[in-house]
N, CA and C atoms as a LAMMPS dump frame, in Angstrom:
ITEM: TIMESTEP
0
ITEM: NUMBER OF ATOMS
210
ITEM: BOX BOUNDS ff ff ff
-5.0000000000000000e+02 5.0000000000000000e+02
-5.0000000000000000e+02 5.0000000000000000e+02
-5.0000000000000000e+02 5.0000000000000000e+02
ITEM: ATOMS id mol type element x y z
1 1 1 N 365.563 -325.354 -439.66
2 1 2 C 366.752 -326.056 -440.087
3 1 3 C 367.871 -325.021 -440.266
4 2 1 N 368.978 -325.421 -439.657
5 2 2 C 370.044 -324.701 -439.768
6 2 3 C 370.943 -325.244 -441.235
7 3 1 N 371.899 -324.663 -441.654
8 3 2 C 372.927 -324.875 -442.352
9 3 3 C 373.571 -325.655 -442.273
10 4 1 N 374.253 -326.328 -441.274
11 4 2 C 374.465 -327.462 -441.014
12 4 3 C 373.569 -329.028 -441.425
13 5 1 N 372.362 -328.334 -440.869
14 5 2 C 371.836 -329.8 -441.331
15 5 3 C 371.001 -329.735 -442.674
16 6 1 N 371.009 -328.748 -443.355
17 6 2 C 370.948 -329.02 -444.732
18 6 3 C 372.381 -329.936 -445.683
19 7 1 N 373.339 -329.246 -445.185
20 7 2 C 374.535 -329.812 -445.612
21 7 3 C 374.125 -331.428 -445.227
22 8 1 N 373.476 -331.852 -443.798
23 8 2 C 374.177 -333.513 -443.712
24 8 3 C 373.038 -333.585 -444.418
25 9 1 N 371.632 -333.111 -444.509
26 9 2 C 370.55 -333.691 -445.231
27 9 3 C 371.033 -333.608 -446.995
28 10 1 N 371.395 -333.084 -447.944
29 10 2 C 371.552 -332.694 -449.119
30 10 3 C 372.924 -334.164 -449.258
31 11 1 N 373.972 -334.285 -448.612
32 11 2 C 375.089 -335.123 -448.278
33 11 3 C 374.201 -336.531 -448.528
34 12 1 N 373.122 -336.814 -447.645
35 12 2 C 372.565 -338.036 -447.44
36 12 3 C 371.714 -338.311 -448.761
37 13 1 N 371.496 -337.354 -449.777
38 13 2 C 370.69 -337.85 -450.93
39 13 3 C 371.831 -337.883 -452.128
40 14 1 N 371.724 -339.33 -452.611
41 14 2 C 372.746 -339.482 -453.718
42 14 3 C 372.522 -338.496 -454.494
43 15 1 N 371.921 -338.409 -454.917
44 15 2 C 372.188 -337.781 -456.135
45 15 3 C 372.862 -335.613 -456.13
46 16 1 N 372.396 -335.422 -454.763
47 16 2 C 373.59 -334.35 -454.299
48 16 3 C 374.883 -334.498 -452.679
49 17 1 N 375.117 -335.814 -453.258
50 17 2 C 376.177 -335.761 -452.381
51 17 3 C 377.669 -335.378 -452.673
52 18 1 N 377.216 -334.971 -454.163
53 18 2 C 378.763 -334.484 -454.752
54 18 3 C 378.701 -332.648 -454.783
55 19 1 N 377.636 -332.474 -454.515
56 19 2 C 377.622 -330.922 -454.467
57 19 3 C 378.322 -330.19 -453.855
58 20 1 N 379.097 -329.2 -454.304
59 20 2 C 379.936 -328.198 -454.139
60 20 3 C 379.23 -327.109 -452.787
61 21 1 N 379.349 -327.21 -451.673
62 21 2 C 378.762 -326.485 -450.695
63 21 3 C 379.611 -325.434 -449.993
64 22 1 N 379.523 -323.991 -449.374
65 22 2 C 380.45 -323.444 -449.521
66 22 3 C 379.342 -322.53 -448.29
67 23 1 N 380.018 -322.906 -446.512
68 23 2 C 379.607 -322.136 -445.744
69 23 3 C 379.877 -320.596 -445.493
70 24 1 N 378.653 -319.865 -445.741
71 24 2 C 379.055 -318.246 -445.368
72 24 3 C 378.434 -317.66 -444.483
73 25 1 N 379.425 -317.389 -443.526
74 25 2 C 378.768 -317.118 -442.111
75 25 3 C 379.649 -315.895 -441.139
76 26 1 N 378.98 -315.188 -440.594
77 26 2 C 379.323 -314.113 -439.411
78 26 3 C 380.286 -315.192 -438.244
79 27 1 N 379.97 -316.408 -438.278
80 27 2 C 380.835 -316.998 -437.198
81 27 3 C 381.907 -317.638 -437.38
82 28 1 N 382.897 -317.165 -437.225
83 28 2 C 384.119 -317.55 -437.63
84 28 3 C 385.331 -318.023 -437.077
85 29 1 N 384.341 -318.541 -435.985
86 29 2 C 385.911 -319.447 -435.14
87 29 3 C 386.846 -320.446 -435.099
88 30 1 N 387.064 -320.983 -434.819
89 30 2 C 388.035 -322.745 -435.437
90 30 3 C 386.798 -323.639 -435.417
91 31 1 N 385.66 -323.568 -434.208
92 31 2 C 385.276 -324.549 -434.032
93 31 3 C 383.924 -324.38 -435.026
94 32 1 N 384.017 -323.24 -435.524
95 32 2 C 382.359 -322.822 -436.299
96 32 3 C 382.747 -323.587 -437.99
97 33 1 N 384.03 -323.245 -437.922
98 33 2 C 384.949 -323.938 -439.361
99 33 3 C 384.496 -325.159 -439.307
100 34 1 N 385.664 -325.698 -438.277
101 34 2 C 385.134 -326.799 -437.867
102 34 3 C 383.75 -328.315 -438.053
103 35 1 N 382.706 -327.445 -437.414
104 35 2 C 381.868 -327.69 -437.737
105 35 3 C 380.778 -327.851 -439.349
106 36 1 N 381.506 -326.662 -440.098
107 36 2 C 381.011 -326.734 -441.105
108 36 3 C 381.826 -327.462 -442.026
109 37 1 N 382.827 -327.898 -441.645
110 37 2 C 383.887 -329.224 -442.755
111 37 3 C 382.861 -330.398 -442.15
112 38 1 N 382.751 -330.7 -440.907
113 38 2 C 382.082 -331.555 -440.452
114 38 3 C 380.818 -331.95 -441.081
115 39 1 N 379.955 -330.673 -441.14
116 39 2 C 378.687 -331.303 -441.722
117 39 3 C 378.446 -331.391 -443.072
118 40 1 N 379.567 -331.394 -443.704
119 40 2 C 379.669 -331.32 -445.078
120 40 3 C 380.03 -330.692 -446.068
121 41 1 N 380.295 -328.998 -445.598
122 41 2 C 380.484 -327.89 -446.419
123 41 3 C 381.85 -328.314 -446.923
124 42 1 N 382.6 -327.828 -448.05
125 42 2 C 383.688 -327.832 -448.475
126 42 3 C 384.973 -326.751 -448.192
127 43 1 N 384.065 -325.749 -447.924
128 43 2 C 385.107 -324.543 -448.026
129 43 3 C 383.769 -323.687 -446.54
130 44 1 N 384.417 -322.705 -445.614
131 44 2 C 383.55 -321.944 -444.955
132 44 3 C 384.402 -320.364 -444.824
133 45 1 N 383.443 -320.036 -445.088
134 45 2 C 384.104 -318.347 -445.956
135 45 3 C 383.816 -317.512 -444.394
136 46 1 N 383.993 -316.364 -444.369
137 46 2 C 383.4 -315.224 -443.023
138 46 3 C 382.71 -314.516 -444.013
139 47 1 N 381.861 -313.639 -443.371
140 47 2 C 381.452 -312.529 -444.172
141 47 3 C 382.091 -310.987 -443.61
142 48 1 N 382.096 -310.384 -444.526
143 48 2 C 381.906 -310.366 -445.748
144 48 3 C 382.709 -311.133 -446.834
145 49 1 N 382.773 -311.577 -447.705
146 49 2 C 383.246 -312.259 -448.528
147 49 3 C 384.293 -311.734 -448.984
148 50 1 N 385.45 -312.614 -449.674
149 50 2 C 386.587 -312.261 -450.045
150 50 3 C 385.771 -312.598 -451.908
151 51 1 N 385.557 -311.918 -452.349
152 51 2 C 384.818 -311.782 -453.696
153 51 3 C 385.956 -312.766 -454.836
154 52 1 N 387.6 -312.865 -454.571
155 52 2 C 388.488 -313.101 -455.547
156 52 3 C 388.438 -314.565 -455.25
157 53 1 N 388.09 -315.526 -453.409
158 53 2 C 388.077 -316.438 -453.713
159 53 3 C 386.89 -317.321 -453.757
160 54 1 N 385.683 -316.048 -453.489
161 54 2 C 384.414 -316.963 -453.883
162 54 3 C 384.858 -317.13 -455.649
163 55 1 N 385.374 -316.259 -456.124
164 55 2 C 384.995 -316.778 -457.49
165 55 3 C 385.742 -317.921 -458.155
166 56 1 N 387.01 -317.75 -457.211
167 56 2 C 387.774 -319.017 -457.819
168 56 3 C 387.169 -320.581 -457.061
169 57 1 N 386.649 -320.236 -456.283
170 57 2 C 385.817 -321.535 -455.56
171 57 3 C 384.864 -321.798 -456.708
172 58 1 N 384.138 -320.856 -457.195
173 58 2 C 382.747 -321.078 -458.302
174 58 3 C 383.653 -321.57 -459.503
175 59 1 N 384.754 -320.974 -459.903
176 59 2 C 385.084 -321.46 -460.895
177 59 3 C 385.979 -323.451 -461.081
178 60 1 N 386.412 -323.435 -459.219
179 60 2 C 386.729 -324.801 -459.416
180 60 3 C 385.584 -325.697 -459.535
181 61 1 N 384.656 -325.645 -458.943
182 61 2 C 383.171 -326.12 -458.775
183 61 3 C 382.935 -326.329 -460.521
184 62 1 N 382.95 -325.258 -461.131
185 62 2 C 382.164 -325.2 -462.834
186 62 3 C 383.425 -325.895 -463.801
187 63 1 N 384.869 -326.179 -463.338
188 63 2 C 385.387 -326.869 -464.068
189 63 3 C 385.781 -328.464 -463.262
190 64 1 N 385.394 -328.976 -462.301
191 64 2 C 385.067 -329.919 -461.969
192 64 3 C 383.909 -330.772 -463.007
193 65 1 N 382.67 -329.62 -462.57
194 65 2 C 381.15 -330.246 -462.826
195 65 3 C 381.6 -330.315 -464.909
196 66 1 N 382.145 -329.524 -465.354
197 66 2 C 382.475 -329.783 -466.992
198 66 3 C 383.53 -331.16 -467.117
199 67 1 N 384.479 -331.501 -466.389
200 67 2 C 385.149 -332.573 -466.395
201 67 3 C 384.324 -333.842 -466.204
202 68 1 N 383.383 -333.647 -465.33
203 68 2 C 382.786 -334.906 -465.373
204 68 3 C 381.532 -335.301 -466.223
205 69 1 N 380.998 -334.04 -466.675
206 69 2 C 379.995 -334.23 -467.566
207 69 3 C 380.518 -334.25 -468.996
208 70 1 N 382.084 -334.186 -469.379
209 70 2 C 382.662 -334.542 -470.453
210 70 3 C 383.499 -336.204 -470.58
């Protein structure tokens, strides 16, 4: 199983279809993007990582998930 189809498989079970998914990958073309908005991811990063907006991604994710569990 690729990454992709964890995303549509994880998507297809209620109870994580609201999950915050966040593709990180060596392939980084329009259509690799693309693809990963497609199968569900929210955000698709390149590697190596830009460290300032994985964290602000983690941090919208952790004040989302507190808004709704308040």
């Amino acid at each position: 199983m690729n990454g992709y189809e964890l995303a549509e498989r994880l998507r297809a079970v209620p109870d994580h279809a609201n999950v915050m998914l966040v593709a990180l990958s060596g392939h980084v073309s329009n259509s690799d993007r693309a693809a990963a908005l497609a199968a569900g991811f929210h955000a698709h990063l390149a590697k190596p990582a830009d460290i300032g907006r994985l964290r602000a991604m983690l941090a919208t994710c952790a004040h989302r998930a507190w808004r709704a569990a308040g």
